[in-house]
C-alpha positions in Angstrom: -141.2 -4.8 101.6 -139.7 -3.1 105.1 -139.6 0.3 103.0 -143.1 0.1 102.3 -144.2 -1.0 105.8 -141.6 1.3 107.3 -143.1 5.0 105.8 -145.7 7.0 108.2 -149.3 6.2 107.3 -150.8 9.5 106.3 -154.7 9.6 107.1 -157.5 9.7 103.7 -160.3 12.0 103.5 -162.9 11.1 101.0 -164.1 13.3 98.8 -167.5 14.3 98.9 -169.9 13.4 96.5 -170.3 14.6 93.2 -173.2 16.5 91.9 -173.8 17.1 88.4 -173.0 16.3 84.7 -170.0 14.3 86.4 -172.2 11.6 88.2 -174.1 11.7 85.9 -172.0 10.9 82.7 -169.9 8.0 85.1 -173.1 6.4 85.7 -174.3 6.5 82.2 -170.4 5.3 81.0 -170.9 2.0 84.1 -174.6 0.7 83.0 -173.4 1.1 79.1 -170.8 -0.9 79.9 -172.7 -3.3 82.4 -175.3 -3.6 79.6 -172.8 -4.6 77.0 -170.8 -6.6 79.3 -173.2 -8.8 80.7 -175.1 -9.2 77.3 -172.2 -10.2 75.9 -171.6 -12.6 78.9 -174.8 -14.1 79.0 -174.2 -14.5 74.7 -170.7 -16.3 75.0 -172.2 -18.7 77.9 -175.3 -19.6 75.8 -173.5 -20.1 72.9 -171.1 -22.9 74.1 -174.0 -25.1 74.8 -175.6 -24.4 72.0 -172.7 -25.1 69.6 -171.7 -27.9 71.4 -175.0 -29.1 70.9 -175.8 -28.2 67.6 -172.7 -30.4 66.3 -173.7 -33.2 68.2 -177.0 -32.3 66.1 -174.9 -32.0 63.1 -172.6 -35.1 63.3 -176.1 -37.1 63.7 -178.2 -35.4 60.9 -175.6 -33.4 58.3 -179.9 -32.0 57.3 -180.1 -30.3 60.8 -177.9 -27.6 59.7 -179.8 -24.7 58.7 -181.4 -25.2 61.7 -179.0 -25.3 63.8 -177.2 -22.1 62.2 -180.6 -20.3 62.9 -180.9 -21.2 66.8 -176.7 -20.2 66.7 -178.2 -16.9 65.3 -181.0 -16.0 68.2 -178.6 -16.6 70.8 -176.0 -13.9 68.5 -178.4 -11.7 69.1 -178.4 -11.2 72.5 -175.3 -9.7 72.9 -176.4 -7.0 69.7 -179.5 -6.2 72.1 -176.7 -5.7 74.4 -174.8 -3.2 72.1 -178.4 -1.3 71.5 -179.1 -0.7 74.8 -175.5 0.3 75.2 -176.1 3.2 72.7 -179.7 3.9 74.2 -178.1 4.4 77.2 -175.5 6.4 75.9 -177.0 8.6 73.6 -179.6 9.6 76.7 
């Protein structure tokens, strides 16, 4: 800990910004992974309600399984709307 606080603080320039394929590939790579990423996020989350629901559906009504596999299914495919638009983006 003292060595690190004890070495000369050297100032930081920041570099200018970039202009060309460069910025434009990084912010291609960041909303492909944004898109995926929050898809994907937004998936998991409605997906613990709805299979926590859909046994309680279950353990009532054995019958209410097809159903409930199907709603299980829509929620799915959020996140592969996710990994579509990743590649949209991507392949731009």
């Amino acid at each position: 800990m003292c060595l690190i606080l004890s070495q000369p603080t050297v100032p930081a320039f920041a570099q200018e910004a970039a202009a060309g394929p460069e910025a434009d590939a990084s912010s291609k790579l960041i909303g492909a992974g944004m898109a995926f990423g929050l898809a994907a996020l937004g998936a998991g989350i409605g997906l613990g309600f709805v299979g926590a629901a859909g046994l309680a559906a279950i353990s009532d009504n054995p019958k209410m399984q097809s159903r409930v596999f199907i709603i299980v299914g829509m929620v799915e495919s959020i996140a592969i709307y996710g990994i579509v638009m990743m590649f949209i983006i991507l392949g731009q």
